[in-house]
N, C-alpha and C positions, 0 to 999 in steps of 0.2 A: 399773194398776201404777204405782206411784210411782218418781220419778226419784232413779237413785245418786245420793247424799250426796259421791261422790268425783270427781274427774277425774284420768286418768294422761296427760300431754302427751307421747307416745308420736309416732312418725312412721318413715318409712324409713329404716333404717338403724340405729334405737336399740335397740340388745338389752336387754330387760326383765326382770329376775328374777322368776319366779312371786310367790318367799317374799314379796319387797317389797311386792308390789301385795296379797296379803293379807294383808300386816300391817294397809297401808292400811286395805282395808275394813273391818277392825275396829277401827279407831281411827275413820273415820267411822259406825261403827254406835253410838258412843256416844249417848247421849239428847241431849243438850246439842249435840252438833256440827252445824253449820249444813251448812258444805262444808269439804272438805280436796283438797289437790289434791297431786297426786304430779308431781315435776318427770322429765325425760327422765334426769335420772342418778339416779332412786331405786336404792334399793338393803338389801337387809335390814340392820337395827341389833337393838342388844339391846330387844326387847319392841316398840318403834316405828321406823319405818321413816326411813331418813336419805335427806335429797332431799325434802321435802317439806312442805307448808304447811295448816294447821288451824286452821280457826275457830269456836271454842267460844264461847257465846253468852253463863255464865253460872259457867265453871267456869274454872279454871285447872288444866294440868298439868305439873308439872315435866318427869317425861318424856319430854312434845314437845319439850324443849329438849338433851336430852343432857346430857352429863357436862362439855362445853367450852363453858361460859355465855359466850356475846358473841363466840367463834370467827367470825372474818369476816376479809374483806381490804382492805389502806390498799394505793393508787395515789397515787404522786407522777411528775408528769412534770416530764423534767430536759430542756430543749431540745439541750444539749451535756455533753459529761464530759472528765474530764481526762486519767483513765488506763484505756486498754484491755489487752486479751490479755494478755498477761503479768503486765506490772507490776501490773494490776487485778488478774489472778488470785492474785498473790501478797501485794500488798494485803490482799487482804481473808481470805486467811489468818492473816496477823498481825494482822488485825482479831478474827480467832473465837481467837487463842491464849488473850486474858486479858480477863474482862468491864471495857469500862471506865470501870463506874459500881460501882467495887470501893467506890470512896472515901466515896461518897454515903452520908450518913447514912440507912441502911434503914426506919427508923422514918417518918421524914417521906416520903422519898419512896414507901413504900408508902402513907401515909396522904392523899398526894397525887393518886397515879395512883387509889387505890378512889374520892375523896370528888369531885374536880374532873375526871377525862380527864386528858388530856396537856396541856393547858392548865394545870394545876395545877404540871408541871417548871418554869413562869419563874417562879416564886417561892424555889427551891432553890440558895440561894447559892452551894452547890459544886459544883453542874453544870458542864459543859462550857460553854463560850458559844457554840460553834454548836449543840448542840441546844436551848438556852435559844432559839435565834433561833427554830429551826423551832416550840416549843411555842409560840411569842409569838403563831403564824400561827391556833393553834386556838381553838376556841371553850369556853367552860367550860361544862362542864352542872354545874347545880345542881341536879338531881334530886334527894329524898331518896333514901339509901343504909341501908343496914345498918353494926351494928358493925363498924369495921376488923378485918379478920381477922391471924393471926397473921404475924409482923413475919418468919418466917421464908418466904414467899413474893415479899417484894422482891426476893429472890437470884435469880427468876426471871423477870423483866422485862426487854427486851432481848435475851431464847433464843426459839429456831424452835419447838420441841417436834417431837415425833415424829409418826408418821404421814403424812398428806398434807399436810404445813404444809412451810412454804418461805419463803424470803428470795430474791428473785429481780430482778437489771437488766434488762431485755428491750429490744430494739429496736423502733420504731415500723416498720410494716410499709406495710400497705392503711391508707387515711385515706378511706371512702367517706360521713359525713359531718364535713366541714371546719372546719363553723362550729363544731359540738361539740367535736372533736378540739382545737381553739384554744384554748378554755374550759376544758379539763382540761391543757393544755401538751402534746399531742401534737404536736407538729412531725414535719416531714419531715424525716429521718435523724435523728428527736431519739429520745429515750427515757423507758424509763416504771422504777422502781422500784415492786415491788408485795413487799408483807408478807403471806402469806397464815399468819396465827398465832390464839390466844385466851388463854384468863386461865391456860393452862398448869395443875398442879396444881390451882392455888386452885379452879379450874371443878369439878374432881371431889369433892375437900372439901367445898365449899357442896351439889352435887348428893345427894353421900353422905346429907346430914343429912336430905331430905323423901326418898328415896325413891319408893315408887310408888303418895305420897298425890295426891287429886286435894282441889284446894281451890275451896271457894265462893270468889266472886270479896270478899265482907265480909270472909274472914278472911287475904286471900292478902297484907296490906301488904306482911309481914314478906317475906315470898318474893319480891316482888315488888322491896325495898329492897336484897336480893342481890343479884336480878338485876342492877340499875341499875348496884351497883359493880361485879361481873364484867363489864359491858359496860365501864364504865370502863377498868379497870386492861387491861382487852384492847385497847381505844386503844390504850393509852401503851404496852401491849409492841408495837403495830405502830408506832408512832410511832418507839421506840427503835429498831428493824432496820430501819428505811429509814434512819434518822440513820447509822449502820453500815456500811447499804452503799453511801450516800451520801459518807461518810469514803473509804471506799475510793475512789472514784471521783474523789474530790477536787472535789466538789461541797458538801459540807455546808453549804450558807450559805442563807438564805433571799432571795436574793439571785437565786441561780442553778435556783430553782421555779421552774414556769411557772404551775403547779395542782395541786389535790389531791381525792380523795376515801375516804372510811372508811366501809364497808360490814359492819354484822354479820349472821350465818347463822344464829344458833342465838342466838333471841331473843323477847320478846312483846311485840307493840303492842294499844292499845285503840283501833278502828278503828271506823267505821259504813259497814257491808255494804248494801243494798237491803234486806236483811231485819232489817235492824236493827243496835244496837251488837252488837259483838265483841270478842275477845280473841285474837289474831291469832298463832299459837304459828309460828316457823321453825324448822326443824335441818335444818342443810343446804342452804339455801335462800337466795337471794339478793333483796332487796326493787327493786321494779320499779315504781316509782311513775311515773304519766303524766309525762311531759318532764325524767323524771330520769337519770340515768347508771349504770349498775350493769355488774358484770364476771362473766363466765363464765369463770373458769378452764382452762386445757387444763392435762395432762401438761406433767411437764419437758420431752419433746421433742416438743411440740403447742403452736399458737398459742393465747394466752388472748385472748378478745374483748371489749373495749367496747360495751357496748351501751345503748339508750335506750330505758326500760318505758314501752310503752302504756296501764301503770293498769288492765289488766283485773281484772276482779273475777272472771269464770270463772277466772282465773289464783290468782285469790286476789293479785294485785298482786306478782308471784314470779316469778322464773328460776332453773333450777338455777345451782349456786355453783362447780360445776364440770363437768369428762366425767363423773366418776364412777367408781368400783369395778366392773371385769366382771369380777376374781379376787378371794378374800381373800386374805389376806395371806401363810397358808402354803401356799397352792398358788403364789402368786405367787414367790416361793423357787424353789420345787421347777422352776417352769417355765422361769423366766428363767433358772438355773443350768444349766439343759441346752441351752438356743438359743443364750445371750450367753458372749463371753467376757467375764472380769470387768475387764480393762484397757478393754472396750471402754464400759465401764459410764459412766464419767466425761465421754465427748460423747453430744452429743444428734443426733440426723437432722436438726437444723436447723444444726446446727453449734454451738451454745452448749458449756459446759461444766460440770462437776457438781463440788460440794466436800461430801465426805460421809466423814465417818470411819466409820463404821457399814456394813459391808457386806452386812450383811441390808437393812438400810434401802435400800440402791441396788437389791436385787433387787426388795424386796417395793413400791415405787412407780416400779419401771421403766415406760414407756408402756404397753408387752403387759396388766399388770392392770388399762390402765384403757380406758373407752368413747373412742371416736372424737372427737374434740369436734365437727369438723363434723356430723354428723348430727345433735347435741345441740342445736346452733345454730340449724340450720334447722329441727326439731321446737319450737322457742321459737315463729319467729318465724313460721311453719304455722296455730300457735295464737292468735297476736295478743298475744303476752306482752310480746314486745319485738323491734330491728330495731340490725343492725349500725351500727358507729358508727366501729370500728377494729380492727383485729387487733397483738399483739404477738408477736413473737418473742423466745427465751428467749437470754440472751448469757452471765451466768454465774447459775447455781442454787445454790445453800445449801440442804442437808439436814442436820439434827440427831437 
């Protein structure tokens, strides 16, 4: 008997949805698929399972990527801030009152953020000059891209989106390894700003167009030149919401970074497996490269973790990106509305605070719909995926 094509990183404590785990295996029963691995927050998606990682030897599939192309999270740590509790909370409401990159010419800076990253904002005359400072900090990728897409998608650069996306300051917590934590600006009592956002609309737009073709790897340029800007412009919208909540803080300067990193989830690398090259599809899924730094997401009122990938390859080189979905969205409604009151919606069990005008939105990603994160954590690290590094704690949250 031949061996599954798949692995679920499953362990004590991690409630697993049937649905998910066979989508999976049909998504590894493809001919072309070498291995696919299901991360501890799987969970059912439309046709393909989200939480999980696919390597296809000769094909490409949109699909495995979802509708939020380059969806991932940017980590910046700030050793100190200037305004808390209050003032910060209400900071950074008059931050979400009025976007303000109104003034920016949309043409360019859409053609900025698709063709260069966020690295392409220090060229924009009419930028602000502190986030001119922080884009100064990035790297340009010159990837080839696809045509600039329509100039009415700039308007959304710099927004959270909906669902489990978030703008979030967190406190530094546990620092168990130090010399990492250093390297990324984790300090002791310092703090992390983390963007967890993607390419917003434009993701679903570019997704719209292939559908649910699967392409030879000869003819996928074109698809392939999309992806590149989706991952782009989903930088520069995470770049923007740190810059934001950064403002609020009265930190904006690059000046007062310590470190940084940008992580996408729903994305494809061409990679060489032991069984040869690849085509390495993520949704959902967080890259986990030997002695590199990648984040596990918690709930708004659950610690997100830092952590360092061991480059496994049964892993498929992956950690989940987060806890994960254990309600949808409309049982998550129905549930939370009977357990919580709705004032009590806006703090968190760890003490943080929530900024959310959307009151479904506070139900449907209250902690209750989603997995434990610690169980998620230690099922990583069970597996050999990867090993704590640090934990944060959540201080103020942004939902949209």
């Amino acid at each position: 008997m031949s061996e599954p094509r798949f692995t679920v990183l499953d362990g004590p404590g991690v409630w697993m949805e049937g649905d998910a785990v066979q989508q999976l295996a049909r998504v590894a029963d493809h001919p072309d698929c070498i291995r696919a691995a299901g991360m501890p927050d799987l969970h059912p998606g439309p046709g393909t399972p989200i939480g999980a990682t696919v390597a296809l030897r000769h094909t490409l599939w949109p699909a495995l990527l979802g509708g939020d192309l380059g969806c991932g999270v940017k980590l910046v740590g700030v050793p100190k801030i200037k305004h808390r509790g209050d003032a910060l909370h209400r900071r950074m409401v008059d931050e979400l009152a009025a976007h303000p990159l109104d003034h920016v010419d949309g043409p360019r800076l859409l053609e900025a953020a698709w063709t260069v990253g966020p690295a392409g904002l220090r060229d924009l005359d009419d930028l602000p000059d502190s986030l001119r400072e922080l884009a100064a900090l990035e790297e340009p990728d010159l990837t080839p891209v696809g045509a600039t897409p329509p100039v009415e998608f700039a308007l959304q650069l710099g927004t959270v989106g909906s669902g489990n996306h978030f703008l979030e300051l967190a406190s530094v917590q546990e620092r168990i390894d130090r010399e990492r934590c250093e390297g990324l600006g984790l300090r002791s009592r310092g703090f992390a700003v983390l963007a967890h956002s993607g390419s917003r609309a434009l993701g679903k737009h570019l997704a719209s167009r292939w559908g649910a073709v699967q392409l030879a790897e000869d003819d996928a340029g074109p698809w392939l030149a999309e992806v590149q800007g989706a991952v782009n412009y989903a930088r520069t919208n995470r770049l923007i919401l740190c810059w934001r909540m950064l403002r609020a803080a009265g930190v904006a300067r690059s000046s007062k970074i310590a470190g940084s990193l940008d992580l996408a989830h729903n994305t494809v690398e061409r990679v060489v497996l032991s069984d040869g090259p690849a085509w390495l599809h993520r949704k959902g899924s967080a890259p986990a490269h030997a002695g590199r730094l990648t984040v596990v997401l918690g709930s708004r009122g659950a610690p997100t973790w830092v952590m360092v990938g061991a480059g496994s390859e049964a892993c498929l080189c992956s950690v989940a990106h987060g806890a994960g979905r254990k309600l949808d969205r409309a049982r998550s409604i129905a549930l939370v509305k009977h357990r919580h009151r709705r004032s009590s919606l806006r703090h968190t069990a760890l003490g943080g605070r929530v900024i959310c005008d959307d009151t479904d939105a506070l139900y449907a990603e209250h902690p209750d719909a989603y997995k434990p994160v610690e169980p998620v954590v230690a099922a990583l690290e069970a597996h050999g995926a990867a090993s704590r590094v640090a934990s944060l704690h959540p201080v103020l949250t942004v939902k949209q």
